[in-house]
C-alpha positions, -999 to 999 in steps of 0.1 A, spaced: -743 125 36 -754 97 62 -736 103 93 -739 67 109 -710 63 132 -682 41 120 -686 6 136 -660 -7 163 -641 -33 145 -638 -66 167 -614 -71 189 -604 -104 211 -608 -96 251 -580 -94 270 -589 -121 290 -593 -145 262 -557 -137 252 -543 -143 292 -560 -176 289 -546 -187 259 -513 -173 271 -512 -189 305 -520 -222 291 -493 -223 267 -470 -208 296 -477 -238 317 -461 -259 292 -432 -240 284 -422 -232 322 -435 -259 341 -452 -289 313 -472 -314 325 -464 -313 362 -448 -288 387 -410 -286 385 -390 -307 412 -370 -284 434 -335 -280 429 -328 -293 464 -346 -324 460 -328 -335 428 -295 -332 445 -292 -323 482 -252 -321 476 -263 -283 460 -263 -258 482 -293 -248 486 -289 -213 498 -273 -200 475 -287 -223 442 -317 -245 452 -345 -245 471 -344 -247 508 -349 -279 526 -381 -266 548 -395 -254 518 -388 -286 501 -403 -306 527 -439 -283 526 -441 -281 493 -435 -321 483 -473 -331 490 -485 -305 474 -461 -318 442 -475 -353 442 -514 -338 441 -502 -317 412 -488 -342 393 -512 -369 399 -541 -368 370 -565 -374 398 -554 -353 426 -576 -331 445 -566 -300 435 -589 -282 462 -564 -297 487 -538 -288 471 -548 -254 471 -554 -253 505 -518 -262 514 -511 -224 498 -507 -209 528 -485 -233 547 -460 -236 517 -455 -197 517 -446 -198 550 -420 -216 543 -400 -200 517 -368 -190 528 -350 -180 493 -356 -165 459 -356 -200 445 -387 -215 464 -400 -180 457 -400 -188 421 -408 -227 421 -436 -217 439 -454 -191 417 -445 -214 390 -463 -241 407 -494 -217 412 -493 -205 378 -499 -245 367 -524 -252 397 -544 -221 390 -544 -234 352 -560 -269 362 -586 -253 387 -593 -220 360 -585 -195 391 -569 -166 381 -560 -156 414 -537 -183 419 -527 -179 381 -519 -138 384 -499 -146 426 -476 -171 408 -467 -147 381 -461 -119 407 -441 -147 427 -423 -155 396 -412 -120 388 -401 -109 425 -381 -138 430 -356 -126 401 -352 -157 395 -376 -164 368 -362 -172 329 -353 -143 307 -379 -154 281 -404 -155 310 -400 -116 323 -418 -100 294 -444 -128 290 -453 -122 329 -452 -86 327 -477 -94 297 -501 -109 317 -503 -86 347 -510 -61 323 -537 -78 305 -552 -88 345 -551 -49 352 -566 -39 317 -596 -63 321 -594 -48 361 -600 -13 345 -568 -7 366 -552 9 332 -524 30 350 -509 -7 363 -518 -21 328 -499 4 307 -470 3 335 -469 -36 331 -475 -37 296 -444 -13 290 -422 -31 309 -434 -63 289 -422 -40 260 -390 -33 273 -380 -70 283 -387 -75 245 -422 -92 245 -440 -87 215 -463 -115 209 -504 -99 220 -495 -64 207 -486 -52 240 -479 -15 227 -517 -16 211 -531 -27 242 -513 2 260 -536 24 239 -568 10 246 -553 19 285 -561 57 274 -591 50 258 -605 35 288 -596 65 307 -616 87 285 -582 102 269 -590 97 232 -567 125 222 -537 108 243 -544 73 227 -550 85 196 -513 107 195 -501 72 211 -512 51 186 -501 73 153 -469 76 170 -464 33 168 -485 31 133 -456 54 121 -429 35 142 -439 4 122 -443 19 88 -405 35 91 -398 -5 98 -415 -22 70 -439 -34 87 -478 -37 86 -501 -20 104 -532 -42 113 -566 -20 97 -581 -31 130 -556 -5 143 -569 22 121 -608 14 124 -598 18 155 -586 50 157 -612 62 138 -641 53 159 -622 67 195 -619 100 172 -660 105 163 -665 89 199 -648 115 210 -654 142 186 -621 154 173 -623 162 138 -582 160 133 -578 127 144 -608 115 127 -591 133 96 -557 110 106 -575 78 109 -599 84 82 -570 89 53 -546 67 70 -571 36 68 -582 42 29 -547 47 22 -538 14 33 -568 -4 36 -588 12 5 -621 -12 5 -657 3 -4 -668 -8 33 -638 16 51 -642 45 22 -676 50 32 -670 46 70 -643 71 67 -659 98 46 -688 93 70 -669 105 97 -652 131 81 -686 146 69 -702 136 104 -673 159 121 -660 185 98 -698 205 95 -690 210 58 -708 236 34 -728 222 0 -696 222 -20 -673 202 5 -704 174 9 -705 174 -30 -667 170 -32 -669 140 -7 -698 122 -25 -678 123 -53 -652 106 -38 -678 81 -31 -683 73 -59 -652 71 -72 -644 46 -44 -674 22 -47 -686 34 -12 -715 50 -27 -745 25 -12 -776 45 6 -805 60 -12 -803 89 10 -767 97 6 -777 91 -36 -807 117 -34 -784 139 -11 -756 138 -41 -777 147 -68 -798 176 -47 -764 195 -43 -752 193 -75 -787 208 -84 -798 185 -117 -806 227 -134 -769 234 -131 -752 199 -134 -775 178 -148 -746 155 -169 -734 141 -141 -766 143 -121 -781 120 -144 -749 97 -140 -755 92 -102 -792 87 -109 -782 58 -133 -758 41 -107 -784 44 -85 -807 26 -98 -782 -1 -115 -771 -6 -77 -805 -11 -62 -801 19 -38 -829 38 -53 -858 22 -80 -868 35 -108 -903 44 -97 -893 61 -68 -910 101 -70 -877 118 -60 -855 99 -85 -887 105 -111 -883 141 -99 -846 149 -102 -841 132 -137 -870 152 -155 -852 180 -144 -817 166 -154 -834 156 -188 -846 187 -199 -812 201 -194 -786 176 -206 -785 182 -242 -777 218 -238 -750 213 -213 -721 211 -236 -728 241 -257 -733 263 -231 -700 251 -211 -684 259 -242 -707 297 -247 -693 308 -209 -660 292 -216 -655 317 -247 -671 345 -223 -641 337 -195 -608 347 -208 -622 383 -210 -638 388 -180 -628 403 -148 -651 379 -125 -634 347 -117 -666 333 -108 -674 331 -147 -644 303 -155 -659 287 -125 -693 284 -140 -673 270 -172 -652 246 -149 -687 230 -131 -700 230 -163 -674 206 -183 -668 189 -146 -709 177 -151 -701 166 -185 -667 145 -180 -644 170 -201 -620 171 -171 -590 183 -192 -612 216 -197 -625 217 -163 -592 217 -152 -583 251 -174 -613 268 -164 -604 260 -130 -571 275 -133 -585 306 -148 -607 309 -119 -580 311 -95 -557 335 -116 -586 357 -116 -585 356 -78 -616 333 -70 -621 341 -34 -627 305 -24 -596 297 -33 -597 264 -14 -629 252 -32 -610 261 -66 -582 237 -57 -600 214 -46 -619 208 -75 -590 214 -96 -576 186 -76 -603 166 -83 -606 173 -122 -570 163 -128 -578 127 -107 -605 120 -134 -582 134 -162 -556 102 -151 -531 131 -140 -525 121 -104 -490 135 -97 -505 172 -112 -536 164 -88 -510 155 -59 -499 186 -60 -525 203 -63 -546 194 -35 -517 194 -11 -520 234 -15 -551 233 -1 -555 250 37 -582 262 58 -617 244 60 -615 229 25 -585 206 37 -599 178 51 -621 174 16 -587 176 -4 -572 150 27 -593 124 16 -586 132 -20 -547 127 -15 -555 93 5 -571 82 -30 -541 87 -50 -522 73 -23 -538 41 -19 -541 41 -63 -498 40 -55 -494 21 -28 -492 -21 -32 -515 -40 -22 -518 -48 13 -509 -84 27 -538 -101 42 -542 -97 78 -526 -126 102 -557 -145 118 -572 -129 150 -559 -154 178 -584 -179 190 -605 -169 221 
């Protein structure tokens, strides 16, 4: 099978989001121009204890008027900064100011200024409850594109916890393990939220699982490819993510003959069958002298799909073979059928099994395959499996269910993939993805 790696899906940058974010925080906290101080509106307040203080007030006026003035210089309003600190006194100038930052950095497109108001904001205790989480947000998202991702997934939780949702905070906080190199931390973090949102009704973005599937071949653990792989066709079952996941699954589970076979004919099944390699690879392990039915029925698709043409010398090859076998098929699947019930080698209803597999009588396959594994087949895994797989094309999905969810040991990620088939044949279609957020 072709074993190129799954492609990242796209995902906005961070700092794309932050500047969409800021800009629509200026307007909600601050608008068009930077808040008045408390003290100024009515000097009868007290100030201490409600507004701002009066020597703060007084620093911070002409630095107000620039601000607010379409044509101010904003360079000389930025190089007030320092003076206006100096004079805060209380936790309300605290947080006028960084509000005031957060809008000047805005108009000049200075982060700095942008990320000190929000750290003003939040220390003065005095910013809005709706603004806590959204603040925490972007620190986060600061210290993600900072590859800082300890202080990223700290202020992305506590974004969480003040009940900001907006950005997918939590999926961020994975990507702050990827970026450390701990795909296997990520990975466990991310299932555990894909299944916190299932329980909840609620859809999982397939970006999310594309995801996880490209940290787990990136970083070469089979398992979690397994996860991802099933979890993203059984959601997201399209020809383009079948054949990205059972290229992965091959690419990292080192299977024998049988399991690749097994997987191709999943492929197919799935509409995910495209490359003329993965087409002549299909058709060389089902060997067209002992399955020549159904190796002649991938070298048709083949060539109806425009993978492989019809002059090509190994196609040209493989159906002469197939050819010279295919009318004999039937009869002598049903010769080694009559041959099995009174025989003591399982492998003889296994021959019968392949046999009516190649030629589409799944209903017998299935009974031959069940003889083989009365009789004690050794690869008991491999008889399952394709048990499994004989009752799928039979229409008998529950039996097939049940079947492949006996299978253990190093034919269970075949049967895996098999069970995420019948899944997603279950499961209702998904609802189109919200649109990505502008950059």
């Amino acid at each position: 099978m072709h074993s190129t790696p799954v492609r990242a899906p796209t995902r906005t940058k961070p700092v794309a989001r932050v500047a969409l974010a800021l800009a629509l925080a200026s307007g909600m906290v601050i608008g068009t121009s930077v808040a008045t101080p408390a003290f100024a509106k009515d000097k009868k307040q007290d100030a201490k204890a409600e507004g701002n203080s009066k020597a703060f007030a007084d620093a911070y006026a002409p630095m107000q008027k620039i601000v607010n003035d379409p044509a101010g210089d904003l360079a000389s309003a930025k190089a007030m900064i320092p003076t206006i600190q100096a004079a805060i006194q209380n936790p309300t100038d605290k947080n006028t100011f960084g509000q005031a930052l957060i809008a000047l950095g805005g108009k000049l497109k200075d982060t700095s200024l942008q990320k000190q108001g929000v750290q003003l904001s939040l220390e003065s205790g005095k910013a809005q409850p709706a603004q806590v989480g959204l603040f925490h947000f972007f620190l986060g998202q600061w210290a993600y594109e900072d590859k800082n991702f300890e202080e990223a997934r700290n202020q992305l939780q506590a974004a969480i916890q003040a009940g900001y949702t907006d950005g997918d905070p939590a999926a961020i906080i994975a990507e702050t393990y990827f970026g450390q190199g701990q795909g296997a931390q990520g990975l466990q973090y991310l299932s555990d939220l894909i299944a916190k949102r299932t329980a909840a009704g609620q859809q999982v973005p397939d970006t999310w699982y594309r995801r996880g599937l490209k940290v787990a071949y990136d970083s070469k653990l089979p398992a979690q490819a397994d996860q991802y792989a099933a979890m993203l066709v059984e959601h997201y079952p399209t020809p383009t993510n079948w054949q990205a996941a059972l290229q992965v699954v091959n690419a990292l589970g080192q299977f024998d003959a049988d399991g690749q076979l097994n997987l191709f004919r999943l492929m197919k099944e799935t509409g995910s069958l495209k490359d003329k390699h993965d087409y002549l690879a299909y058709v060389d392990v089902l060997d067209p002298r002992k399955m020549s039915t159904e190796a002649l029925s991938v070298l048709d698709q083949a060539v109806k799909s425009g993978a492989i043409s019809a002059s090509d010398s190994g196609f040209q090859q493989a159906k002469s073979i197939a050819d010279t076998r295919v009318a004999s098929e039937k009869s002598l699947a049903d010769s080694v059928a009559a041959d099995a019930p009174k025989s003591t080698d399982p492998k003889v209803p296994l021959g019968a099994a392949n046999l009516y597999f190649s030629t589409g009588a799944y209903d017998k396959a299935a009974e031959m395959y069940k003889m083989a594994l009365d009789k004690g087949i050794p690869d008991k895994g491999l008889a399952q499996t394709e048990l499994g797989i004989a009752q799928v094309k039979a229409g008998q999905l529950d039996l097939a269910k049940a079947t492949l969810e006996q299978v253990t040991g190093p034919r269970a990620p075949v049967a895996k993939m098999w069970l995420a088939y019948i899944a997603s044949k279950s499961a209702p279609p998904a609802p189109p993805a919200p649109p990505s957020p502008p950059a």
